[in-house]
Biopython code that builds the backbone (N, CA, C, O; Angstrom):
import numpy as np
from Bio.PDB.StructureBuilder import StructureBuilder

atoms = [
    (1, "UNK", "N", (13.170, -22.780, 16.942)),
    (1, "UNK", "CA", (12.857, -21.558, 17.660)),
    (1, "UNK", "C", (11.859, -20.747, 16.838)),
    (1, "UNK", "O", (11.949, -20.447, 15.648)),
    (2, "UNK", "N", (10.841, -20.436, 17.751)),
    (2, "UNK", "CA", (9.565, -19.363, 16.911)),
    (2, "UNK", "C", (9.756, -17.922, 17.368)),
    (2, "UNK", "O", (9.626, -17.395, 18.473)),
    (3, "UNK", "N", (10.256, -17.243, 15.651)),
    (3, "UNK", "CA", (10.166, -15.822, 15.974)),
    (3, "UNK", "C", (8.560, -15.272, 16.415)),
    (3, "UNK", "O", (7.516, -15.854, 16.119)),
    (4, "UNK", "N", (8.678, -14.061, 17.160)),
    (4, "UNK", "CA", (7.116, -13.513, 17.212)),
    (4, "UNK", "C", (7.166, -12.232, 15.956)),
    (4, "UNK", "O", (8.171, -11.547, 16.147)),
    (5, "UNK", "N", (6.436, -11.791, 14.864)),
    (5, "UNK", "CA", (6.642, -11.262, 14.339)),
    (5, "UNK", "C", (6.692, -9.773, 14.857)),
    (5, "UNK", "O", (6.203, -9.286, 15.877)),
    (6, "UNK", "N", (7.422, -9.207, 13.858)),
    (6, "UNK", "CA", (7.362, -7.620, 14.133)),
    (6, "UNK", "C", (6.569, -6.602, 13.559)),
    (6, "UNK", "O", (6.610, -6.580, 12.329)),
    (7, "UNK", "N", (5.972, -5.889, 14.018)),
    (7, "UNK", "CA", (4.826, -5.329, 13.875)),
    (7, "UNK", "C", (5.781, -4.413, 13.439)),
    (7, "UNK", "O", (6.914, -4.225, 13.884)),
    (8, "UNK", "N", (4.860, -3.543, 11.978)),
    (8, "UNK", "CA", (6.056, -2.782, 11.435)),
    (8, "UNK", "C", (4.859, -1.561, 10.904)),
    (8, "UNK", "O", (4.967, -0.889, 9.878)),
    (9, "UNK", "N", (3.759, -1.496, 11.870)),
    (9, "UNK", "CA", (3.247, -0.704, 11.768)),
    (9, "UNK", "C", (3.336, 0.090, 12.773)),
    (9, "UNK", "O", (3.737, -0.346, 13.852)),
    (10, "UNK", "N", (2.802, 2.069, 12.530)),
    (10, "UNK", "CA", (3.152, 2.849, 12.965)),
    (10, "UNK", "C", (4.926, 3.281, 13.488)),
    (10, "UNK", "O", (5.915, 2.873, 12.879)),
    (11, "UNK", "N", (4.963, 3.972, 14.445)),
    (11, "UNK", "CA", (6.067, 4.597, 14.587)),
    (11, "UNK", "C", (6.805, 5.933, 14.160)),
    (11, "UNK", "O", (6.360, 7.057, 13.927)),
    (12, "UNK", "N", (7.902, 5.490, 14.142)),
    (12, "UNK", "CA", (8.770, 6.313, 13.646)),
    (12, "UNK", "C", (8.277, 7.423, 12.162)),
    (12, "UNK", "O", (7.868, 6.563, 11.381)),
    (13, "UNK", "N", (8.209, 8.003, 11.848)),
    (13, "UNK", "CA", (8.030, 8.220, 9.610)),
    (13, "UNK", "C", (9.162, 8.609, 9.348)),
    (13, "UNK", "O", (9.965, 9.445, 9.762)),
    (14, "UNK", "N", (9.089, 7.885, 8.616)),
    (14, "UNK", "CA", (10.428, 7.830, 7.211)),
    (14, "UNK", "C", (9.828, 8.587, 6.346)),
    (14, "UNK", "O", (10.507, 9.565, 6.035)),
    (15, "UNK", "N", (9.005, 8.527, 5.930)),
    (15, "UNK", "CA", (8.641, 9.256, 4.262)),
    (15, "UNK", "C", (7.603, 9.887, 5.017)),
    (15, "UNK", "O", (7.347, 9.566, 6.177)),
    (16, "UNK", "N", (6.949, 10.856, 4.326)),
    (16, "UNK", "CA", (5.989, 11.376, 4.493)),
    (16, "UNK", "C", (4.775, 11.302, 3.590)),
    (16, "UNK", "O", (5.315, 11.354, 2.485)),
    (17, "UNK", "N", (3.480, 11.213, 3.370)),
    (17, "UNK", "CA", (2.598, 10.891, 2.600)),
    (17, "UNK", "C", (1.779, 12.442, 2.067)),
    (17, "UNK", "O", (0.970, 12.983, 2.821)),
    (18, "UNK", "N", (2.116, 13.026, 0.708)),
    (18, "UNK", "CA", (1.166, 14.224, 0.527)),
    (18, "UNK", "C", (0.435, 14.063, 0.482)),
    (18, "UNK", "O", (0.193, 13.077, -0.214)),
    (19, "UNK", "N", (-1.070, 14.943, 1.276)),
    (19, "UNK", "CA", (-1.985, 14.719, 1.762)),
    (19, "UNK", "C", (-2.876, 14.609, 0.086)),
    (19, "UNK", "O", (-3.622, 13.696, -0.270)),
    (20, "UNK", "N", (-2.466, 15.919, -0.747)),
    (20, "UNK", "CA", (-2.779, 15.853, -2.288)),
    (20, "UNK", "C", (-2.565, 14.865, -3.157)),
    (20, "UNK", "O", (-3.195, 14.724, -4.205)),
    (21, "UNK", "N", (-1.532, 14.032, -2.698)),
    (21, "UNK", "CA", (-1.239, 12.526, -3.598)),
    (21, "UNK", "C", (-1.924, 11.484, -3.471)),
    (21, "UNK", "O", (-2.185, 10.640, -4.329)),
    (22, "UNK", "N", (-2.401, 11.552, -1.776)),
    (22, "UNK", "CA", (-3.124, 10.569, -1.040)),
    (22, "UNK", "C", (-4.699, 10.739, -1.871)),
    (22, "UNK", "O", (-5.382, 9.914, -2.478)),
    (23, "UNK", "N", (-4.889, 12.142, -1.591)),
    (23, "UNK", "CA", (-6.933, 12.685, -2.411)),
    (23, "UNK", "C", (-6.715, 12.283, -3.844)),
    (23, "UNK", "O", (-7.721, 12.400, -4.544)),
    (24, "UNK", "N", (-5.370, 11.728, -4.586)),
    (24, "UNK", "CA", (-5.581, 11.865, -5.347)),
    (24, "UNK", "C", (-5.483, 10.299, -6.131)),
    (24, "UNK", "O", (-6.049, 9.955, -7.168)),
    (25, "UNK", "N", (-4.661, 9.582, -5.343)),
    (25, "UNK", "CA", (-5.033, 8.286, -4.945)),
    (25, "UNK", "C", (-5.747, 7.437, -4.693)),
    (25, "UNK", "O", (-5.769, 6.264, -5.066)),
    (26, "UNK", "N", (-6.630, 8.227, -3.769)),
    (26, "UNK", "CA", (-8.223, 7.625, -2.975)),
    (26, "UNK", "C", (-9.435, 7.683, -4.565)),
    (26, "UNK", "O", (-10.298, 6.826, -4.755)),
    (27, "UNK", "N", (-9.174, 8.926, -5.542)),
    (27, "UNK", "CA", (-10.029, 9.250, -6.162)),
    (27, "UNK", "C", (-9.828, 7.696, -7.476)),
    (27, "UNK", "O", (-10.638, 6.825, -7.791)),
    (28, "UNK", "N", (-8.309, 7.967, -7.958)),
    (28, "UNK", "CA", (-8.176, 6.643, -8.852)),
    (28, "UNK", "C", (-8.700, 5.133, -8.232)),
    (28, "UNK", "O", (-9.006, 4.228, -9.008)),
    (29, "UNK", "N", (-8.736, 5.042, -7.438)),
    (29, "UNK", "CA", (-8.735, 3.784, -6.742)),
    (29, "UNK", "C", (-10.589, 3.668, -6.517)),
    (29, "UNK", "O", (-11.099, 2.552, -6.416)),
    (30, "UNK", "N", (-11.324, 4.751, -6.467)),
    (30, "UNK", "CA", (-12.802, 4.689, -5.726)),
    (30, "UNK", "C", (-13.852, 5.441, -7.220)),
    (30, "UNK", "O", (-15.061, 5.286, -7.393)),
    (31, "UNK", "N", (-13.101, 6.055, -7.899)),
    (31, "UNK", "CA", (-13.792, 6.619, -9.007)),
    (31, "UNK", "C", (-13.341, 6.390, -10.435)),
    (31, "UNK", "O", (-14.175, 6.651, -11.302)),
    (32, "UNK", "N", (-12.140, 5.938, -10.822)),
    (32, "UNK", "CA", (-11.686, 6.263, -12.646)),
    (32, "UNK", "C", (-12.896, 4.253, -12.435)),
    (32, "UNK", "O", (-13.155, 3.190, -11.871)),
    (33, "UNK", "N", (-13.072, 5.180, -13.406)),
    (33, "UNK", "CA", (-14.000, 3.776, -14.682)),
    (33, "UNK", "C", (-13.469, 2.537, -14.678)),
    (33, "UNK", "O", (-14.046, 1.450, -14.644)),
    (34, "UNK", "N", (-11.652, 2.942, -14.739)),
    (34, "UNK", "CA", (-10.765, 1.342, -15.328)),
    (34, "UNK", "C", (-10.332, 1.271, -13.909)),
    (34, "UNK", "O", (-11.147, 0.658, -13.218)),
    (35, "UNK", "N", (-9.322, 1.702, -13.285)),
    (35, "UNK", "CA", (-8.665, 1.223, -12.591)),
    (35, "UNK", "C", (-9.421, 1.144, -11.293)),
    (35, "UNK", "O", (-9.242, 0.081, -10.698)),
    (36, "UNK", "N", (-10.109, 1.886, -10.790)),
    (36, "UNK", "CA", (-11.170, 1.278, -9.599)),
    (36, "UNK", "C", (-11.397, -0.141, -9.365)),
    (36, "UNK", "O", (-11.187, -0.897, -8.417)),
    (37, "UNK", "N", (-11.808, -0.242, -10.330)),
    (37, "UNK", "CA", (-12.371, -2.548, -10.426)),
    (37, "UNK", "C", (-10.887, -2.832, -10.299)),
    (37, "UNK", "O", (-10.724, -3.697, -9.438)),
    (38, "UNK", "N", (-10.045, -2.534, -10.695)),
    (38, "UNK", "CA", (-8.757, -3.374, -10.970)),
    (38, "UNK", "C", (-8.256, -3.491, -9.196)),
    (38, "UNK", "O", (-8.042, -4.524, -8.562)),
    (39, "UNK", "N", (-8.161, -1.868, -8.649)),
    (39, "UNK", "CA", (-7.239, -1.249, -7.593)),
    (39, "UNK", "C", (-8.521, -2.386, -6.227)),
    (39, "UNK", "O", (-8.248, -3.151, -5.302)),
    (40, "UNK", "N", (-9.686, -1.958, -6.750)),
    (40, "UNK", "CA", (-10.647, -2.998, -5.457)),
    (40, "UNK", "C", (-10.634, -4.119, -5.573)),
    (40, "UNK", "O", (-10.848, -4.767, -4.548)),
    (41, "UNK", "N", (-10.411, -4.774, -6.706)),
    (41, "UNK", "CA", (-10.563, -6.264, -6.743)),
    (41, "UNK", "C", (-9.005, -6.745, -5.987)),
    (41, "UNK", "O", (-8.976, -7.755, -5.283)),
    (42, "UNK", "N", (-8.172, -6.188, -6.144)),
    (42, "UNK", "CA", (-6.636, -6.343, -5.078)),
    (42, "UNK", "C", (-6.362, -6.312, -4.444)),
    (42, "UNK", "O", (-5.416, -6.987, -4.038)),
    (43, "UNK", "N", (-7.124, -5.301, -3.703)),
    (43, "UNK", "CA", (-7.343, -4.600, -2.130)),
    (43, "UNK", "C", (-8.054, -5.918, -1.387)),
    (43, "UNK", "O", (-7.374, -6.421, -0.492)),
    (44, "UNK", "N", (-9.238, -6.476, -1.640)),
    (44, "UNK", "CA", (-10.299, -7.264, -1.448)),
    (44, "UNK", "C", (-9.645, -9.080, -1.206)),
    (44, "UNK", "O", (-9.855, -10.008, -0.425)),
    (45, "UNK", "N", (-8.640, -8.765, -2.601)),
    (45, "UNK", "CA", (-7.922, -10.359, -2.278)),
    (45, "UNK", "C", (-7.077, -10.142, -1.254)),
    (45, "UNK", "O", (-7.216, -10.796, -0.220)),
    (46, "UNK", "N", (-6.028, -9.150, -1.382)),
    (46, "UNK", "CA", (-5.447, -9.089, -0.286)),
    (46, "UNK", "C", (-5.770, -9.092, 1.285)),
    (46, "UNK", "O", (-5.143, -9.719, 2.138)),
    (47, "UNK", "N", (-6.479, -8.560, 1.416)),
    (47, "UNK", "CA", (-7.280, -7.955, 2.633)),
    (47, "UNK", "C", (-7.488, -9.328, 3.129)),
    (47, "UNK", "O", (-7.180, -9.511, 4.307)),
    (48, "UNK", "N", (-8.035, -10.514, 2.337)),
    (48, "UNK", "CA", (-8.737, -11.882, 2.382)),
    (48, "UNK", "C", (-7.367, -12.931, 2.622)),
    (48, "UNK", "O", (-7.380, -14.027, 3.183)),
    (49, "UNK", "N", (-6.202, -12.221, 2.012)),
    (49, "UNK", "CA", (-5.369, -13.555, 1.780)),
    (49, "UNK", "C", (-3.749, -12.672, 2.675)),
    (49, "UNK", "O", (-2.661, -13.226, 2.514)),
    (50, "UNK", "N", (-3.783, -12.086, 3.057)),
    (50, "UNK", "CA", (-2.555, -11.278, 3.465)),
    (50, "UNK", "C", (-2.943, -10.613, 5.118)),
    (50, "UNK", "O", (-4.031, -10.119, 5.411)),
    (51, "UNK", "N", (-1.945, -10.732, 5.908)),
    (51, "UNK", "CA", (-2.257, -10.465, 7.444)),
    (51, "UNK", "C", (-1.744, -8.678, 7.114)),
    (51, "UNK", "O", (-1.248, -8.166, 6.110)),
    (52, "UNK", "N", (-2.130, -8.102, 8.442)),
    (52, "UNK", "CA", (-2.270, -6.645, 8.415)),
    (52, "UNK", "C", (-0.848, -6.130, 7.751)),
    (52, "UNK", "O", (-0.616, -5.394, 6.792)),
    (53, "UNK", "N", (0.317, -7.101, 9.018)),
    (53, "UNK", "CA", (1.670, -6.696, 8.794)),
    (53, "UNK", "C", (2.238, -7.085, 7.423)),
    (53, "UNK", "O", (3.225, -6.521, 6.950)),
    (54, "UNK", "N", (1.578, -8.068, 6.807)),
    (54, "UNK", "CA", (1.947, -8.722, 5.059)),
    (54, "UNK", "C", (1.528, -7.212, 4.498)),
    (54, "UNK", "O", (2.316, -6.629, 3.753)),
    (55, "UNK", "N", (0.348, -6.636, 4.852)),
    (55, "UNK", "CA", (-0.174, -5.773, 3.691)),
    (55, "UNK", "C", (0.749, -4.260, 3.876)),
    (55, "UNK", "O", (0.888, -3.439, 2.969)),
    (56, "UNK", "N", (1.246, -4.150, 5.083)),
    (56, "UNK", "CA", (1.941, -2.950, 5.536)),
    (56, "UNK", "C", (3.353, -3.121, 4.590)),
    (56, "UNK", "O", (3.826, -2.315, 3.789)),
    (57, "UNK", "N", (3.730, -4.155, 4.890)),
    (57, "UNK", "CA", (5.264, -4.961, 4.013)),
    (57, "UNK", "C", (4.735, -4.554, 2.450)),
    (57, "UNK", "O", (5.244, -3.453, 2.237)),
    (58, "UNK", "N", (4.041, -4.906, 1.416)),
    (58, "UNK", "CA", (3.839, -4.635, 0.597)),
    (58, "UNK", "C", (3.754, -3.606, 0.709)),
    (58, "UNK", "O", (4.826, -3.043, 0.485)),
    (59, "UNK", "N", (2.711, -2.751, 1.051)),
    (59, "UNK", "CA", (2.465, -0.977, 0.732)),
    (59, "UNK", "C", (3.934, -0.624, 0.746)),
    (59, "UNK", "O", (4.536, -0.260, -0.264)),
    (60, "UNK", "N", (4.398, -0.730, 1.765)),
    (60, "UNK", "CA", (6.296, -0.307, 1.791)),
    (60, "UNK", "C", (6.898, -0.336, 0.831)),
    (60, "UNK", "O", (7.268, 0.582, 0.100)),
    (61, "UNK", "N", (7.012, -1.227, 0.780)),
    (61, "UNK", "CA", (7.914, -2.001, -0.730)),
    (61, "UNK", "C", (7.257, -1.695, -1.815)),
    (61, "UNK", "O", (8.056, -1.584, -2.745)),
    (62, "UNK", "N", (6.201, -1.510, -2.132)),
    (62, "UNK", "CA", (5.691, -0.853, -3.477)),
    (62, "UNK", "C", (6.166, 0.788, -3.763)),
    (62, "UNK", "O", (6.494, 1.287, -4.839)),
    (63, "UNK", "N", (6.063, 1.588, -2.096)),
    (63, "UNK", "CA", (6.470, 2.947, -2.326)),
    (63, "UNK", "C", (7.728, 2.935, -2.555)),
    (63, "UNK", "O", (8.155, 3.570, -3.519)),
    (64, "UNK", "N", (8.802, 2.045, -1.526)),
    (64, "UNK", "CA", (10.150, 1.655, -2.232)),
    (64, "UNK", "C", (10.530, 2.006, -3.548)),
    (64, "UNK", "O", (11.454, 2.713, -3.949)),
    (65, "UNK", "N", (9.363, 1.181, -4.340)),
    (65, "UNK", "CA", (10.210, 0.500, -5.427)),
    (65, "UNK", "C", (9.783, 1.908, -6.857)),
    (65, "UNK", "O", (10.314, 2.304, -7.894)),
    (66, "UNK", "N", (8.403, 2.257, -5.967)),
    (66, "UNK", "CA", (7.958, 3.544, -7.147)),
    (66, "UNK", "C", (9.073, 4.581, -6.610)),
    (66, "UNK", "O", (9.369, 5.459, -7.420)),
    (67, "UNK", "N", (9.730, 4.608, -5.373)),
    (67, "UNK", "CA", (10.622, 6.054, -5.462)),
    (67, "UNK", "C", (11.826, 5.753, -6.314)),
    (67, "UNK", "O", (12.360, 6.569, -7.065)),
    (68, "UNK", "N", (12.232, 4.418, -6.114)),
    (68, "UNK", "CA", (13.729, 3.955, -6.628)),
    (68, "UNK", "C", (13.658, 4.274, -8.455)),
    (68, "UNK", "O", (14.148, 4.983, -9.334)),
    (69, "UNK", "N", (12.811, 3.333, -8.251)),
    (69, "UNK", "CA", (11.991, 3.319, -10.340)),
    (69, "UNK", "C", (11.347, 4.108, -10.552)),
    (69, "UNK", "O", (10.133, 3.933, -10.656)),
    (70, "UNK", "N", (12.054, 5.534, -10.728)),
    (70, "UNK", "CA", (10.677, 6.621, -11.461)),
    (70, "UNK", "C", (10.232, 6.095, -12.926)),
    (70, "UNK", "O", (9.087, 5.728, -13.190)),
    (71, "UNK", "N", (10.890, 6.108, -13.482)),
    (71, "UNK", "CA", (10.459, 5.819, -14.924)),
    (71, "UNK", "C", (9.972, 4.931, -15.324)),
    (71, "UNK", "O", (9.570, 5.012, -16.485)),
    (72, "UNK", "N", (9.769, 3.681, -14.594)),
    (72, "UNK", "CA", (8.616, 2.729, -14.799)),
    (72, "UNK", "C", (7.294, 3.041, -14.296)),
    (72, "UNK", "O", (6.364, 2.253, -14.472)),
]
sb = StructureBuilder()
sb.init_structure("model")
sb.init_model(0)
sb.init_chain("A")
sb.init_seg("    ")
for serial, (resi, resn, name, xyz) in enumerate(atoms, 1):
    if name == "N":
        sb.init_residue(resn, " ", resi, " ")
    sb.init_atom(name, np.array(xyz, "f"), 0.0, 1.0, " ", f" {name:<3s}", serial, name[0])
structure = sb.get_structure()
């Protein structure tokens, strides 16, 4: 039997995204010196090797795991 997957984008919000965390996010990721190359070269594989709903599943689970694990 073939599941059809579940689209686990949009909807409902659970969390909310600060709009200041987000500008401030966009800036590490598009401007710091180091982590720019690092944050685009990931984005780029992914984007290449991961379907929309794979990349939504990750983003999730990464915010998951940064709310659960502050101190890492």
């Amino acid at each position: 039997m073939v599941l059809s997957p579940v689209s686990i984008l949009g909807g409902d919000s659970v969390y909310c995204i600060n709009e200041a965390q987000m500008s401030h996010a966009k800036q590490l990721a598009e401007e710091d010196p180091e982590s720019s190359t690092k944050i685009k070269s990931l984005i780029k594989k992914l984007e290449t090797d991961f379907s929309r709903n794979e990349r939504a599943a990750l983003a999730f689970t990464i915010i998951d795991n940064l709310r659960q694990n502050r101190e890492k």
